[in-house]
One Martini backbone bead per residue (centre of mass of N, CA, C, O) as a GRO file, in nm:
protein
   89
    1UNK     BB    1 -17.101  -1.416 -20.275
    2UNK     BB    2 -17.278  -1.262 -20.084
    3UNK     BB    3 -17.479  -1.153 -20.327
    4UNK     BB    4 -17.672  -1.355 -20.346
    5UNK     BB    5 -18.017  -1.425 -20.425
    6UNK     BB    6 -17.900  -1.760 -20.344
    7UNK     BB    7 -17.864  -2.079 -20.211
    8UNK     BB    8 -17.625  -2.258 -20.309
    9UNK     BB    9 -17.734  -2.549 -20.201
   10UNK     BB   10 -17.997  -2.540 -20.382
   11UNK     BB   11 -17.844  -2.587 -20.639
   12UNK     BB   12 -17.729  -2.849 -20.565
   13UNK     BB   13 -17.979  -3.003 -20.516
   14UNK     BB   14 -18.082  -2.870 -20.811
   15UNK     BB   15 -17.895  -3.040 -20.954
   16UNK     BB   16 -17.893  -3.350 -20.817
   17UNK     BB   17 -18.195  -3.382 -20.931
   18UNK     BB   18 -18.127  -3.362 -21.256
   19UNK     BB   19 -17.868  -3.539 -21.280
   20UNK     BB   20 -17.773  -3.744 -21.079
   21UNK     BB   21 -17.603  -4.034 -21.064
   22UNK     BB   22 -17.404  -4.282 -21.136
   23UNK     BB   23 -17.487  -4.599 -21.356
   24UNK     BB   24 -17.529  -4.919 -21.444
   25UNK     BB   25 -17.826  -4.882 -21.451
   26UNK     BB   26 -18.084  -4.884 -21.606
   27UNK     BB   27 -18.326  -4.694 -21.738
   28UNK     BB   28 -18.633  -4.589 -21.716
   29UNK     BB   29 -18.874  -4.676 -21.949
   30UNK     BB   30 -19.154  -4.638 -22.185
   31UNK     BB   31 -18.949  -4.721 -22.431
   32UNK     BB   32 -18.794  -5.018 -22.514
   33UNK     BB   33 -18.609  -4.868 -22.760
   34UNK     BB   34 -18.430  -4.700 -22.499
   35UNK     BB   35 -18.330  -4.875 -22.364
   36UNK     BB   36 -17.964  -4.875 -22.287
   37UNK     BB   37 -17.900  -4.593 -22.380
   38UNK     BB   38 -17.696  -4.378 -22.549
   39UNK     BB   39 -17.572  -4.035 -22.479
   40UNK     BB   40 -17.338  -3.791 -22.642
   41UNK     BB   41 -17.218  -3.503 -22.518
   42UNK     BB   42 -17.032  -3.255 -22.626
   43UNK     BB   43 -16.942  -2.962 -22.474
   44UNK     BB   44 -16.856  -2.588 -22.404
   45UNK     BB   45 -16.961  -2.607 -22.115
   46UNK     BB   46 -17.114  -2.654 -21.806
   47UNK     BB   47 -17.342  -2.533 -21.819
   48UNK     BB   48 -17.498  -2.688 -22.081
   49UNK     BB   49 -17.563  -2.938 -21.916
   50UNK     BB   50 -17.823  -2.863 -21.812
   51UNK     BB   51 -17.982  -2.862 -22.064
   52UNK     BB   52 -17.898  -3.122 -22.194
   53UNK     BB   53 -18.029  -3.310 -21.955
   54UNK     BB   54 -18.316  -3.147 -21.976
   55UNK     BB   55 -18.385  -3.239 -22.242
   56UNK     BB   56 -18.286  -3.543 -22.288
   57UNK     BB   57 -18.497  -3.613 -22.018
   58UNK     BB   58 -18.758  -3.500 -22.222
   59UNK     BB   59 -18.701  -3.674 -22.518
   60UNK     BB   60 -18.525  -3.954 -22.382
   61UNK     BB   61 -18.638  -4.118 -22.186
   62UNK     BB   62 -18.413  -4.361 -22.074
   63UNK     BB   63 -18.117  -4.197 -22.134
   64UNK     BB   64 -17.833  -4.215 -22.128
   65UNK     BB   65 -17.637  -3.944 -22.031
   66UNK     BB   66 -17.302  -3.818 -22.142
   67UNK     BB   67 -17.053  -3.578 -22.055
   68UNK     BB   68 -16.812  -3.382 -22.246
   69UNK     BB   69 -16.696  -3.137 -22.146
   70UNK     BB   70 -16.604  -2.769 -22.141
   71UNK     BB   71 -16.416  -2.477 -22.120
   72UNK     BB   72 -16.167  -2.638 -22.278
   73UNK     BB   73 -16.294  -2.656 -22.551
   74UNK     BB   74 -16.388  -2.341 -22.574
   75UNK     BB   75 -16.147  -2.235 -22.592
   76UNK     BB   76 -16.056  -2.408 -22.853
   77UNK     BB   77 -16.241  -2.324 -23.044
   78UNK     BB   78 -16.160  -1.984 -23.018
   79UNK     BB   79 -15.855  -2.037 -23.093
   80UNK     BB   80 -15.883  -2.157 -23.373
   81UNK     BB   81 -16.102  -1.931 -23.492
   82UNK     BB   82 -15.850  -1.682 -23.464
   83UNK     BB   83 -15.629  -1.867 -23.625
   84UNK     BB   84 -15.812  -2.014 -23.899
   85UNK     BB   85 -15.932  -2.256 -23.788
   86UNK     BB   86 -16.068  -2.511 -23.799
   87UNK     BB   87 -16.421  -2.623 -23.638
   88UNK     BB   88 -16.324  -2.843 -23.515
   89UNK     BB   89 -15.983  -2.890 -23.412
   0.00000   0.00000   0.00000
């Protein structure tokens, strides 16, 4: 990790500027049909999370983005497609 050409911190930093924590309180939204709305993700990436994070609150703003699913997810789907079995499985 030591040949990294930028600091891990910052990655950390702009990491919860983009997702921030969770909450139970609604999110601002500036349309009031979006108030209060959740969007589920599954996602088969973990990396993918920040790109759907990032499309969501600029299409969706004020809607809580929920994420679930990570690189166990792509695996099984990888998994299934190599075995021929339907996808997702």
């Amino acid at each position: 990790m030591a040949d990294l050409d930028f600091n891990p911190i910052d990655l950390f930093r702009m990491y919860m500027q983009l997702t921030g924590v969770p909450t139970l309180e609604d999110l601002p939204a500036a349309d009031p049909l979006l108030r209060g709305k959740t969007l589920g993700i599954v996602n088969g990436s973990s990396w993918i999370t920040l790109w759907s994070t990032y499309f969501a609150r600029q299409f969706l703003p004020g809607v809580r983005v929920i994420q679930v699913g990570n690189e166990a997810v792509q695996l099984n789907f990888m998994a299934a497609h190599r075995r021929g079995e339907p996808c997702p499985p």
